[in-house]
C-alpha positions in Angstrom: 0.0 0.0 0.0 3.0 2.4 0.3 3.3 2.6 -3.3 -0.1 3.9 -3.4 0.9 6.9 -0.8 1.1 9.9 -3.2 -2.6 9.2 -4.5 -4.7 12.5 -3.6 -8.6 11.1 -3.6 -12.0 11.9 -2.6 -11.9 15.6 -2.6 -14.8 17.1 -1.3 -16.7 18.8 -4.1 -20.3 18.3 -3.3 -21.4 16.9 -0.1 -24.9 17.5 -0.8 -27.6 20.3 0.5 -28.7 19.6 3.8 -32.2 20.0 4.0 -32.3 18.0 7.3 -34.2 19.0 9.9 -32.5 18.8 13.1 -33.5 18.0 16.6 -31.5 17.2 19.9 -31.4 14.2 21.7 -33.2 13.7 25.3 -30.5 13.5 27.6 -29.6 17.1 26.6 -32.5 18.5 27.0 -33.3 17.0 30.3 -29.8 18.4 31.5 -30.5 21.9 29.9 -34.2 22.6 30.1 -35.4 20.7 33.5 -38.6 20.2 33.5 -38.7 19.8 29.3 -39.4 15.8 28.5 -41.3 17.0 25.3 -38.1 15.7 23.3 -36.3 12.5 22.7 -33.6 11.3 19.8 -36.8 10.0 18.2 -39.7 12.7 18.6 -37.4 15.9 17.9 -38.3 18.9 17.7 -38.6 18.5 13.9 -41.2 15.7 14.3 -43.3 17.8 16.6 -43.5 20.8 14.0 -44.4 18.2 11.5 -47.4 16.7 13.5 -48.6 19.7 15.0 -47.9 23.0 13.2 -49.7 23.1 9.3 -46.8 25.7 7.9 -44.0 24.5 9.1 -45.2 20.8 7.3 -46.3 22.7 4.0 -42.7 24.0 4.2 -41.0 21.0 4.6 -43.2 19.7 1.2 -41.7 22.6 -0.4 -38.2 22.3 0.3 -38.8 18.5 -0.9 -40.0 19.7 -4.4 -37.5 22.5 -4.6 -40.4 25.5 -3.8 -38.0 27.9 -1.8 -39.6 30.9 -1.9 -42.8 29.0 -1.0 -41.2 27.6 1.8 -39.8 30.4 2.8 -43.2 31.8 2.9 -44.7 28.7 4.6 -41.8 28.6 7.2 -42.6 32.1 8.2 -46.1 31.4 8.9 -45.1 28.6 11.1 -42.6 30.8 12.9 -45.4 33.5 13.9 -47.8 30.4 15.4 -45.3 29.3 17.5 -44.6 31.5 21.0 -42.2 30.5 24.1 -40.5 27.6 22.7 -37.2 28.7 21.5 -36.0 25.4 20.4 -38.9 25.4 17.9 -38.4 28.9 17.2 -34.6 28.5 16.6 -35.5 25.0 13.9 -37.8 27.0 12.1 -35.0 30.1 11.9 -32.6 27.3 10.6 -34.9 25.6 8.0 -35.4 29.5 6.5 -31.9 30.1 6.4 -31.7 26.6 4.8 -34.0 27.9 2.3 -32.3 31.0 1.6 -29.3 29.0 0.4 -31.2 26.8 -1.4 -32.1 30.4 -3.9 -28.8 31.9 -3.5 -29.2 34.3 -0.6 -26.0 34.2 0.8 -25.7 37.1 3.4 -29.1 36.2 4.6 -29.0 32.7 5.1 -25.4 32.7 6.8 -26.5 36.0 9.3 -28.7 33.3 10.1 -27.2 30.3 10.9 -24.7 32.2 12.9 -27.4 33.9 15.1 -28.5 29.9 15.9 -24.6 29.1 16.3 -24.6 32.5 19.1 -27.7 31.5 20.4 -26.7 29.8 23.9 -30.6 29.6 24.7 -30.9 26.6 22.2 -29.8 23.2 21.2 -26.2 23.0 21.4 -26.8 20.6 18.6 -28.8 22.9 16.8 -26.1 25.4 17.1 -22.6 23.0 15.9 -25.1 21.8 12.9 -25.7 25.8 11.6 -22.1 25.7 11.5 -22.1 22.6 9.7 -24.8 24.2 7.2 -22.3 27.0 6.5 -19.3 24.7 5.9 -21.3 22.4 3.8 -22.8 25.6 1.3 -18.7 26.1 0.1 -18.5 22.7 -0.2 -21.3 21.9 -2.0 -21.3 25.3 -4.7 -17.7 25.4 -4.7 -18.5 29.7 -3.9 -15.4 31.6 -2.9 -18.5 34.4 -2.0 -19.3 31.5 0.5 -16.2 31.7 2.4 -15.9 35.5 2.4 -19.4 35.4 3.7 -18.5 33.4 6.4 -15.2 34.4 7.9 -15.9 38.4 7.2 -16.9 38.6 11.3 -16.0 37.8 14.5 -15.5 34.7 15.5 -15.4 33.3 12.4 -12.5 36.2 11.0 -10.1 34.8 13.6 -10.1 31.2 11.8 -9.5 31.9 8.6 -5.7 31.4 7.5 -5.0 33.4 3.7 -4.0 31.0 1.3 -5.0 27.7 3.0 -8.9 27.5 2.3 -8.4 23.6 3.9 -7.1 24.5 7.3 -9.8 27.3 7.4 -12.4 25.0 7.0 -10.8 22.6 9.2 -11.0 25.7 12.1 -14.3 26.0 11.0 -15.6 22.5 11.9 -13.2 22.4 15.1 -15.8 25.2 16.0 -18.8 23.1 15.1 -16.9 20.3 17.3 -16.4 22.4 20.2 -20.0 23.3 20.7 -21.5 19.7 20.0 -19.3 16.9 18.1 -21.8 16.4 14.9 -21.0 13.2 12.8 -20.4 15.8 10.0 -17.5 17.5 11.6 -15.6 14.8 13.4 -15.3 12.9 10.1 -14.1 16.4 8.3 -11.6 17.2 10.8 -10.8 13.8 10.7 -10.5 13.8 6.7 -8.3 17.0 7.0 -5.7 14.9 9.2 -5.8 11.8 7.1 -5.1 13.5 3.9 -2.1 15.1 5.5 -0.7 11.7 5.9 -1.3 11.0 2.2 0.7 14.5 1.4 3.6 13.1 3.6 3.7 9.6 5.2 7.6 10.6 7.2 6.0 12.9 8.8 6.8 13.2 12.9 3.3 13.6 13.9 2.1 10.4 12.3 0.7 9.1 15.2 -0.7 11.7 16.9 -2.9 12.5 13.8 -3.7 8.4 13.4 -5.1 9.2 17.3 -6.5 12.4 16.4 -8.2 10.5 13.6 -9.5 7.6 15.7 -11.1 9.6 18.0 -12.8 12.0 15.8 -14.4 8.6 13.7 -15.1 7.4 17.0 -17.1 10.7 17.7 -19.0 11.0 14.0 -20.1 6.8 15.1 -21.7 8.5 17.9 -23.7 11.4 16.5 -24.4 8.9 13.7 -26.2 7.1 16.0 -28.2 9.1 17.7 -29.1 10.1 14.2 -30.3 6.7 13.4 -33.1 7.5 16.0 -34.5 10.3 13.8 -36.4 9.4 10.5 -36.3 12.8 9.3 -32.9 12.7 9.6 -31.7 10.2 6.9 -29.8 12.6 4.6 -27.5 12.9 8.2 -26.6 9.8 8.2 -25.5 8.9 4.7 -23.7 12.2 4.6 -21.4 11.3 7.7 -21.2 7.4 6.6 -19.9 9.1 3.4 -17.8 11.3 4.5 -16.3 8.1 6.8 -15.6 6.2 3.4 -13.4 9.6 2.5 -11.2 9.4 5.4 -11.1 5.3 5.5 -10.0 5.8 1.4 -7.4 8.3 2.6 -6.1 6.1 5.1 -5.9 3.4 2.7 -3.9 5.5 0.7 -1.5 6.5 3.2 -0.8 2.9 4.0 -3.1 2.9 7.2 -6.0 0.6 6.5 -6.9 -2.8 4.4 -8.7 -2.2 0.9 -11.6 -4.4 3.2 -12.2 -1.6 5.5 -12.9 0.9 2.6 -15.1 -1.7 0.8 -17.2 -2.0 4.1 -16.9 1.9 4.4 -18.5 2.6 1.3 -21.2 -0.5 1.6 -22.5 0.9 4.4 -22.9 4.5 2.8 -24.8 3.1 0.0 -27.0 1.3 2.6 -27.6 4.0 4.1 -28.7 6.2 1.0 -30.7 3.4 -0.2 -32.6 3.7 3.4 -33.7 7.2 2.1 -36.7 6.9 -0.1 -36.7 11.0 -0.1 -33.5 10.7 -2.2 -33.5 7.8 -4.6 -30.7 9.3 -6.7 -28.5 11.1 -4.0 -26.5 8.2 -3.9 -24.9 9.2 -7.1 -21.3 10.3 -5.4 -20.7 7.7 -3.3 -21.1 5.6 -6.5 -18.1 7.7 -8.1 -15.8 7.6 -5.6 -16.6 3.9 -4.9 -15.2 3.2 -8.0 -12.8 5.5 -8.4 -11.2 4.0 -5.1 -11.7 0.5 -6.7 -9.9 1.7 -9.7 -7.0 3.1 -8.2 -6.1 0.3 -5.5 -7.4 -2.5 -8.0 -7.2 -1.6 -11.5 -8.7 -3.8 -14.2 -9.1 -6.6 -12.1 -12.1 -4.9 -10.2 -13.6 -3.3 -14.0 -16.6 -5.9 -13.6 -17.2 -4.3 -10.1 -16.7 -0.5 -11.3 -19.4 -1.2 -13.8 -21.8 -2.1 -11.9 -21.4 0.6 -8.9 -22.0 3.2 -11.3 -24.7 1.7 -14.2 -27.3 2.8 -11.8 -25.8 6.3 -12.5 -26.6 6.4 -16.4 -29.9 6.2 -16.1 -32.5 9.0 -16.6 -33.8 9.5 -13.7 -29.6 11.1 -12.5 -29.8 13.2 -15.1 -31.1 15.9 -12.8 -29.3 14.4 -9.6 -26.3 16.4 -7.4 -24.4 13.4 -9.0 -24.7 15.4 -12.5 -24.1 18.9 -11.3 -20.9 17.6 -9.5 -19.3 15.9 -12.0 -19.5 18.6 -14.8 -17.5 21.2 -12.2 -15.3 18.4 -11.7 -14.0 19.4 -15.1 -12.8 22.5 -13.4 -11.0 21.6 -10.3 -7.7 20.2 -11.3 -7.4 17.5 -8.7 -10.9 16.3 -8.9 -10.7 16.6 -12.8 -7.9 13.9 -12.7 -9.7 11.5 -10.5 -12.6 11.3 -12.6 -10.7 11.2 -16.0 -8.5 8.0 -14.4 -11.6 6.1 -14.2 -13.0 7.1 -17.5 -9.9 5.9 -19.2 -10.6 2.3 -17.2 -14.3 2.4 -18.0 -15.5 3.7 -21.2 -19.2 4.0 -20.1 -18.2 6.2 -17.5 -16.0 8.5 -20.2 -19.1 8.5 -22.3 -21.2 10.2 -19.7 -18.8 12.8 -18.9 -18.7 13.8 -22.5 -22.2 14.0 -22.6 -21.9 16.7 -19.4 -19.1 19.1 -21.3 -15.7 17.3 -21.2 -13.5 16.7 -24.1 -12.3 13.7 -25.6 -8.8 15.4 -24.7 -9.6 15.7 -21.4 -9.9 12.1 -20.9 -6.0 10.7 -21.8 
């Protein structure tokens, strides 16, 4: 595996848009609130809103079908119905902001988020995941605008580094971590250390990052977990298992861990995405980089397997998927651009798509 050491996979291009509501689990709020048992990992605050407040449920229908403004509109009628419960208050302020990003409003939608992040009255859940939702809106458009958006203030002005748009983000999700360790953020920070090991496997603080690492997986398991409670909170789950497969691909790559372990990594992503009737297509990444991983440790020997992880991916109904979106800015992104055209070269059908989405032929050798 040493050989393979140089390899720089899996960047993070498009994580997908959370539209996840999010709730908090019931040993926190017992320990915050006191005399609040309305909420448990399983009837969130999100599931309450659902079954008892009209808007906010119209709202969630029209995020689902891509209505923003309506559910913008809808959200905002749900927020003026609900008085003295500012966990409910503080959901229905995040699934706006959501919304906002959703049609492009940056300023709005991040003022947002970090009012939930400031808000000490709520969900310390609640708060680490706004941060998430900012993180995840560069990561997902690509948007320098994004970034400048987010570190222009205090805090967030004191994390970002010039020049290194990786270890800002990684400051960024420390942040997230520091509040409440989210399953999205432990596995970033933890895919931030592993790929460091790829860029230099001599380096002295191998094992301290291997134990940063650990622990932060070990953290994401958790949150994953409590996620697993939560129907409406799906899209959470098969983010962070994805994410996981990332930093289990990196280690492979840095000599760390068995082929096996990424295999299992990515099965139980797709599991998990297949779990989520909401998003028959989303699954369209983990496909990719399934393969792509596949190809690179494997080569032709796998090709029987690398077809059929990403034949599912040809078909109509991914034409209008993230899965398309991502890999035409692939094309654009020099690292990413290479990844893709490596496993084109080993499978043709996969080379034909990305023709069909704006590469050249030349792109390709």
């Amino acid at each position: 595996m040493k050989s393979l050491t140089k390899k720089r996979v899996l960047t993070s291009i498009a994580v997908g848009v959370f539209i996840a509501l999010l709730g908090a689990g019931f040993w926190w709020w017992q320990k915050q609130h006191g005399s609040s048992n309305a909420y448990s990992p399983s009837n969130t605050p999100t599931v309450i809103l659902l079954q008892q407040n009209q808007a906010f449920a119209r709202g969630s229908y029209d995020m689902q079908t891509g209505n923003y403004q309506q559910a913008i509109t809808s959200y905002q009628a749900a927020l003026s119905s609900v008085t003295g419960d500012t966990t409910q208050i503080a959901q229905i302020q995040y699934d706006i902001a959501a919304a906002q990003y959703a049609l492009g409003n940056l300023t709005e939608a991040t003022q947002t988020f970090k009012q939930i992040a400031a808000n000490t009255g709520v969900s310390k859940i609640l708060r680490a995941y706004a941060i998430v939702r900012m993180a995840n809106e560069y990561y997902s458009s690509n948007n320098p605008a994004v970034t400048q958006e987010i570190f222009k203030d205090p805090p967030y002005n004191a994390m970002l580094v010039t020049n290194n748009i990786s270890i800002t983000y990684r400051h960024l999700f420390e942040y997230a971590s520091s509040i409440y360790p989210t399953a999205i953020s432990e596995a970033m920070i933890a895919k931030w250390y592993a790929a460091q090991l790829i860029q230099s496997t001599s380096t002295p603080n191998t094992s301290s990052y291997l134990s940063i690492i650990q622990q932060k997986l070990a953290n994401s398991g958790v949150d994953t977990a409590r996620n697993m409670q939560d129907p409406n909170k799906k899209i959470l789950v098969s983010e962070a298992l994805f994410d996981v497969a990332g930093v289990q691909t990196d280690l492979f790559f840095a000599g760390e861990v068995t082929p096996g372990v990424v295999e299992a990594a990515y099965q139980k992503a797709l599991a998990a995405f297949a779990a989520d009737a909401n998003r028959p297509t989303a699954d369209g990444l983990v496909r990719v980089y399934y393969a792509y991983f596949l190809a690179e440790a494997y080569g032709k020997t796998r090709l029987p397997d690398i077809e059929s992880i990403l034949k599912p991916i040809y078909g109509s109904q991914y034409k209008s998927s993230s899965v398309t979106l991502a890999l035409k800015n692939a094309r654009s992104i020099p690292i990413t651009k290479e990844e893709f055209a490596t496993l084109a070269r080993l499978d043709s059908s996969f080379g034909d798509l990305l023709l069909t989405l704006g590469w050249h032929p030349s792109d390709l050798k």
